[in-house]
PDB file as gemmi writes it, atoms N, CA and C in Angstrom:
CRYST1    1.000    1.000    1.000  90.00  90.00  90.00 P 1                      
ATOM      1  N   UNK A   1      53.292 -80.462  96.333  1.00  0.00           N  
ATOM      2  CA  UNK A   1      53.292 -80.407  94.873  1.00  0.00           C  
ATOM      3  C   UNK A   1      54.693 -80.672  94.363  1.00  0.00           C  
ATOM      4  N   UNK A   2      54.928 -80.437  92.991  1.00  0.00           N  
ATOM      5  CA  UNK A   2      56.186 -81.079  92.698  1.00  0.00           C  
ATOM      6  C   UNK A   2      57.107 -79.559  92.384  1.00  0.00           C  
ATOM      7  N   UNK A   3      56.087 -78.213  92.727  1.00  0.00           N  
ATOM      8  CA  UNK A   3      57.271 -77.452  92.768  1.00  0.00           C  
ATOM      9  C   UNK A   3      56.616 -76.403  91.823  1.00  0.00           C  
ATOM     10  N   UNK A   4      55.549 -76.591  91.028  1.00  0.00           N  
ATOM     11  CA  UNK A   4      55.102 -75.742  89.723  1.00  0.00           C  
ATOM     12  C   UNK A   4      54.039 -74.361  90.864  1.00  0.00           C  
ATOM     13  N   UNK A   5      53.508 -74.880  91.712  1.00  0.00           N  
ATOM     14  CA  UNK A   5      52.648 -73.859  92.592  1.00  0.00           C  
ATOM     15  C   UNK A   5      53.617 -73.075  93.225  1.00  0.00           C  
ATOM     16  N   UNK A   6      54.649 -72.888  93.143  1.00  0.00           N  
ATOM     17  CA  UNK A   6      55.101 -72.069  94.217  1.00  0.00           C  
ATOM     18  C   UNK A   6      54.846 -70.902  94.316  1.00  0.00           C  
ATOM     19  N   UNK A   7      54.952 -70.239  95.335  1.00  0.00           N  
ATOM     20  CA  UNK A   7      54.590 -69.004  95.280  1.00  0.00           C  
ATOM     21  C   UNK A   7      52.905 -68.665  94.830  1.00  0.00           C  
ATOM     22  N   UNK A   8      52.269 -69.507  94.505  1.00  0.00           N  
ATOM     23  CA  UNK A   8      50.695 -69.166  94.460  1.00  0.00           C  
ATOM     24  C   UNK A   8      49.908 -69.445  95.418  1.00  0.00           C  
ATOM     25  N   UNK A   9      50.531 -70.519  96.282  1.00  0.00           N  
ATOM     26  CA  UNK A   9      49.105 -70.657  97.246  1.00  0.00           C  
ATOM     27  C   UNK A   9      49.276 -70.604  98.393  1.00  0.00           C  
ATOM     28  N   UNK A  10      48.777 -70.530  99.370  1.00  0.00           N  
ATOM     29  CA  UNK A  10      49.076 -70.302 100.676  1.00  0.00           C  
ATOM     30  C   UNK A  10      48.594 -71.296 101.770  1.00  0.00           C  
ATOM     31  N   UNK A  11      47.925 -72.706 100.762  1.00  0.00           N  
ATOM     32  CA  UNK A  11      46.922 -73.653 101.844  1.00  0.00           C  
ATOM     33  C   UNK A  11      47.483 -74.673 100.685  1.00  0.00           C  
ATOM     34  N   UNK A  12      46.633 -75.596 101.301  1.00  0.00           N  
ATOM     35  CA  UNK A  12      46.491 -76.877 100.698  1.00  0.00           C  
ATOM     36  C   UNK A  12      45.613 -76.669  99.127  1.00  0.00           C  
ATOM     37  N   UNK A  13      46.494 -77.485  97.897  1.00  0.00           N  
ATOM     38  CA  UNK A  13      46.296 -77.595  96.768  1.00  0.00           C  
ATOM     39  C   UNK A  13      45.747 -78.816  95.973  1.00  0.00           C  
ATOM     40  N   UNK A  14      45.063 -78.900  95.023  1.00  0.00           N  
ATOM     41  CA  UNK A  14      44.774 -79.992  94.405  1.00  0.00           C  
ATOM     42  C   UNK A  14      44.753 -79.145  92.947  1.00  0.00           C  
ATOM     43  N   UNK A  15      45.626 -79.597  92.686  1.00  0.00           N  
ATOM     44  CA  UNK A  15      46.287 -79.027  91.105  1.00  0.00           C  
ATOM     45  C   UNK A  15      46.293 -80.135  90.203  1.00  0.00           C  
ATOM     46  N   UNK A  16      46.586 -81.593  89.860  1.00  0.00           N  
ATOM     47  CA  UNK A  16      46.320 -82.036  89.014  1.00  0.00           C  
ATOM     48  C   UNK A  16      45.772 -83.317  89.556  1.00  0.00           C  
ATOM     49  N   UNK A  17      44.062 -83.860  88.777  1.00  0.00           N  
ATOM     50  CA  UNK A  17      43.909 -85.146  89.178  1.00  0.00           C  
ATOM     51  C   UNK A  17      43.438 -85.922  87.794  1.00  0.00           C  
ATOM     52  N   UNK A  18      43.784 -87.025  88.337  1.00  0.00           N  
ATOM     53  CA  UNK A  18      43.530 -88.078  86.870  1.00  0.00           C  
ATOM     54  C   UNK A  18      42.954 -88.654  87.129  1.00  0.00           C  
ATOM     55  N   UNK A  19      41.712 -89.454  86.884  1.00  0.00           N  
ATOM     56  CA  UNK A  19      40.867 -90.993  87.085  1.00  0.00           C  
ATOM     57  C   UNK A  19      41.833 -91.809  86.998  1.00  0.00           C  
ATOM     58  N   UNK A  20      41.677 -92.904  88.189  1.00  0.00           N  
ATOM     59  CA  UNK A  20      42.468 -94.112  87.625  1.00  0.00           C  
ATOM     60  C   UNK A  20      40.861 -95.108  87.288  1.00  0.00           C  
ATOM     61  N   UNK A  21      40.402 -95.005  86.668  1.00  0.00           N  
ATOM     62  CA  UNK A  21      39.349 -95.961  85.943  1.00  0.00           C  
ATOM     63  C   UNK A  21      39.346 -97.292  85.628  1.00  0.00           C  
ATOM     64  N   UNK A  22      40.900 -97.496  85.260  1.00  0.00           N  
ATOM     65  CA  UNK A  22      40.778 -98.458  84.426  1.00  0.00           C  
ATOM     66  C   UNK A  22      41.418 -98.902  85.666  1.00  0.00           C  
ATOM     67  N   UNK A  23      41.521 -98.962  86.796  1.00  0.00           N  
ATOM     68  CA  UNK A  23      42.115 -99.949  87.825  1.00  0.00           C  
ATOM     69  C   UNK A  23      40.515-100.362  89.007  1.00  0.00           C  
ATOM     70  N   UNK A  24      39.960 -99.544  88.464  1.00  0.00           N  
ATOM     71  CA  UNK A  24      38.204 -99.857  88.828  1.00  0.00           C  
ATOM     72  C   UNK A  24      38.342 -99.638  89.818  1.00  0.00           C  
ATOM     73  N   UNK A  25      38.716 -98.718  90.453  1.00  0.00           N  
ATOM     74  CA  UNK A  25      38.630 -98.305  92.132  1.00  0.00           C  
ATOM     75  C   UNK A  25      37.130 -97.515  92.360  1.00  0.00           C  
ATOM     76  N   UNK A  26      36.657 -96.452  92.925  1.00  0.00           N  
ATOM     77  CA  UNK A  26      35.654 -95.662  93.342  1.00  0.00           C  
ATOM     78  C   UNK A  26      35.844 -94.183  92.547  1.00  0.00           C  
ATOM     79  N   UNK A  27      37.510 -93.819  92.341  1.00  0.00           N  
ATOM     80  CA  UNK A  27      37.111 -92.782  91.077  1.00  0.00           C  
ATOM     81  C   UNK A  27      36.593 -93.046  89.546  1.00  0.00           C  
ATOM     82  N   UNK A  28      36.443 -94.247  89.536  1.00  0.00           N  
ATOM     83  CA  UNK A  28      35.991 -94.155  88.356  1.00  0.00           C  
ATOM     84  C   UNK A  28      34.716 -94.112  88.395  1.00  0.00           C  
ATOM     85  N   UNK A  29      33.586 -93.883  89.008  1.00  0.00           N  
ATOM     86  CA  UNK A  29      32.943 -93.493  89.099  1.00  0.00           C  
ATOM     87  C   UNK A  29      31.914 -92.147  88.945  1.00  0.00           C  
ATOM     88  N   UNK A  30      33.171 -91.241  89.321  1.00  0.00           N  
ATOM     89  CA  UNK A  30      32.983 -89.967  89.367  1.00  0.00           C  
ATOM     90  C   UNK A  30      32.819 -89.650  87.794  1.00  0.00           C  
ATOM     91  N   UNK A  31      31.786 -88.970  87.379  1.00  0.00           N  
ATOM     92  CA  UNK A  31      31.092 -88.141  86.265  1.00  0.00           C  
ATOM     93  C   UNK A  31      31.687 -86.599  86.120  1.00  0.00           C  
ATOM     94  N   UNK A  32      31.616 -85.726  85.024  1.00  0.00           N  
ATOM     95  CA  UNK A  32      31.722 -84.588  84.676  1.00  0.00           C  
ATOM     96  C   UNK A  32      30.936 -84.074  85.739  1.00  0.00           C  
ATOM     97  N   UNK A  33      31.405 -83.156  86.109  1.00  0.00           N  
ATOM     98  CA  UNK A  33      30.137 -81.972  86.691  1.00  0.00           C  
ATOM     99  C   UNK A  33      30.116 -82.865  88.401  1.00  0.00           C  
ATOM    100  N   UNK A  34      30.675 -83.612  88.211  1.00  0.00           N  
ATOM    101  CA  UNK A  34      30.208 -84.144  89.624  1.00  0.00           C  
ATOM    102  C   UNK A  34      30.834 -83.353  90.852  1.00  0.00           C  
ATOM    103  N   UNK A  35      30.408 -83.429  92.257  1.00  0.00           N  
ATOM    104  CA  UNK A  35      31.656 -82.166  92.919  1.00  0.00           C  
ATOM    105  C   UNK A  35      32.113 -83.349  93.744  1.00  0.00           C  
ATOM    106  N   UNK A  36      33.341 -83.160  94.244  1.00  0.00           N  
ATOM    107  CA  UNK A  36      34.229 -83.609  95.033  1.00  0.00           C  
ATOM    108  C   UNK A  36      34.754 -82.749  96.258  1.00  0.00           C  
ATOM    109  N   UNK A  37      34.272 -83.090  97.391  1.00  0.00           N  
ATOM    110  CA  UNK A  37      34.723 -82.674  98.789  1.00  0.00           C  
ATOM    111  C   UNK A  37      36.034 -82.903  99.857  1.00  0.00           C  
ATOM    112  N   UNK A  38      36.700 -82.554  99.710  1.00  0.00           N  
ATOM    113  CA  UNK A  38      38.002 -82.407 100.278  1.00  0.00           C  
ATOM    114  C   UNK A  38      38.108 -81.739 101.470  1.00  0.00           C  
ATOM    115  N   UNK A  39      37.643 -82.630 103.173  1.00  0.00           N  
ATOM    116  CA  UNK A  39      37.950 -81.868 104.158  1.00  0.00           C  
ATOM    117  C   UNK A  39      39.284 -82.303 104.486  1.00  0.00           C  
ATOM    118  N   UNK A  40      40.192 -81.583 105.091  1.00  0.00           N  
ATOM    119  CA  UNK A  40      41.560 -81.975 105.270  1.00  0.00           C  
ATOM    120  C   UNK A  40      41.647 -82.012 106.720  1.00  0.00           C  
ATOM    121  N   UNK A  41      40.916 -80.996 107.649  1.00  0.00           N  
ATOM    122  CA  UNK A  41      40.949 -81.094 108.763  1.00  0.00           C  
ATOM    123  C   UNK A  41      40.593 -82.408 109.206  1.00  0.00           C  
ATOM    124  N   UNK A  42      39.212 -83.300 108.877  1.00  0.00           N  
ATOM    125  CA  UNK A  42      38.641 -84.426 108.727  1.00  0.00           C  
ATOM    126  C   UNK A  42      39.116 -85.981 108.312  1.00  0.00           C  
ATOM    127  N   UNK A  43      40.094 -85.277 107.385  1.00  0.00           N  
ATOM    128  CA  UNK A  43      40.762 -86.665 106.290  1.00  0.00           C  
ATOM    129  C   UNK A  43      39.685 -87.225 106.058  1.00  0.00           C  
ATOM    130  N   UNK A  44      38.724 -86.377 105.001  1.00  0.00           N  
ATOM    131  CA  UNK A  44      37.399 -87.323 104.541  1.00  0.00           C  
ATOM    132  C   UNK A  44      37.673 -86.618 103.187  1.00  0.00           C  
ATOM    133  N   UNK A  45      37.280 -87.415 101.864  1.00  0.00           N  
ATOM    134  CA  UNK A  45      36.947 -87.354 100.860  1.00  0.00           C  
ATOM    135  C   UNK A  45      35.533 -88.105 100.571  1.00  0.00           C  
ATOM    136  N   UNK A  46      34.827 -86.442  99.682  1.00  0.00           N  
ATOM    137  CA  UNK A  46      33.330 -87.249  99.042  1.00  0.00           C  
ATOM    138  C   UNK A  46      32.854 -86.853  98.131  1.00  0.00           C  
TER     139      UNK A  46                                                      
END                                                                             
């Protein structure tokens, strides 16, 4: 992180994400409400 979590977490964080949409990749895809899976052990996102 860039330093704002410190002291709060003790693992791996995902604190701020943005769509890049307008570069039309696969997050733009993603909907409200949708869930997003983050294994880290794996290096899989889904």
């Amino acid at each position: 992180t860039d330093g704002r979590f410190s002291g709060a977490s003790t693992g791996p964080v995902i604190g701020h994400c943005s769509p890049e949409a307008v570069d039309g990749g696969p997050i733009a895809l993603v909907e409200e409400g949708d869930l997003i899976e983050i294994d880290v052990k794996e290096r899989k996102l889904n």
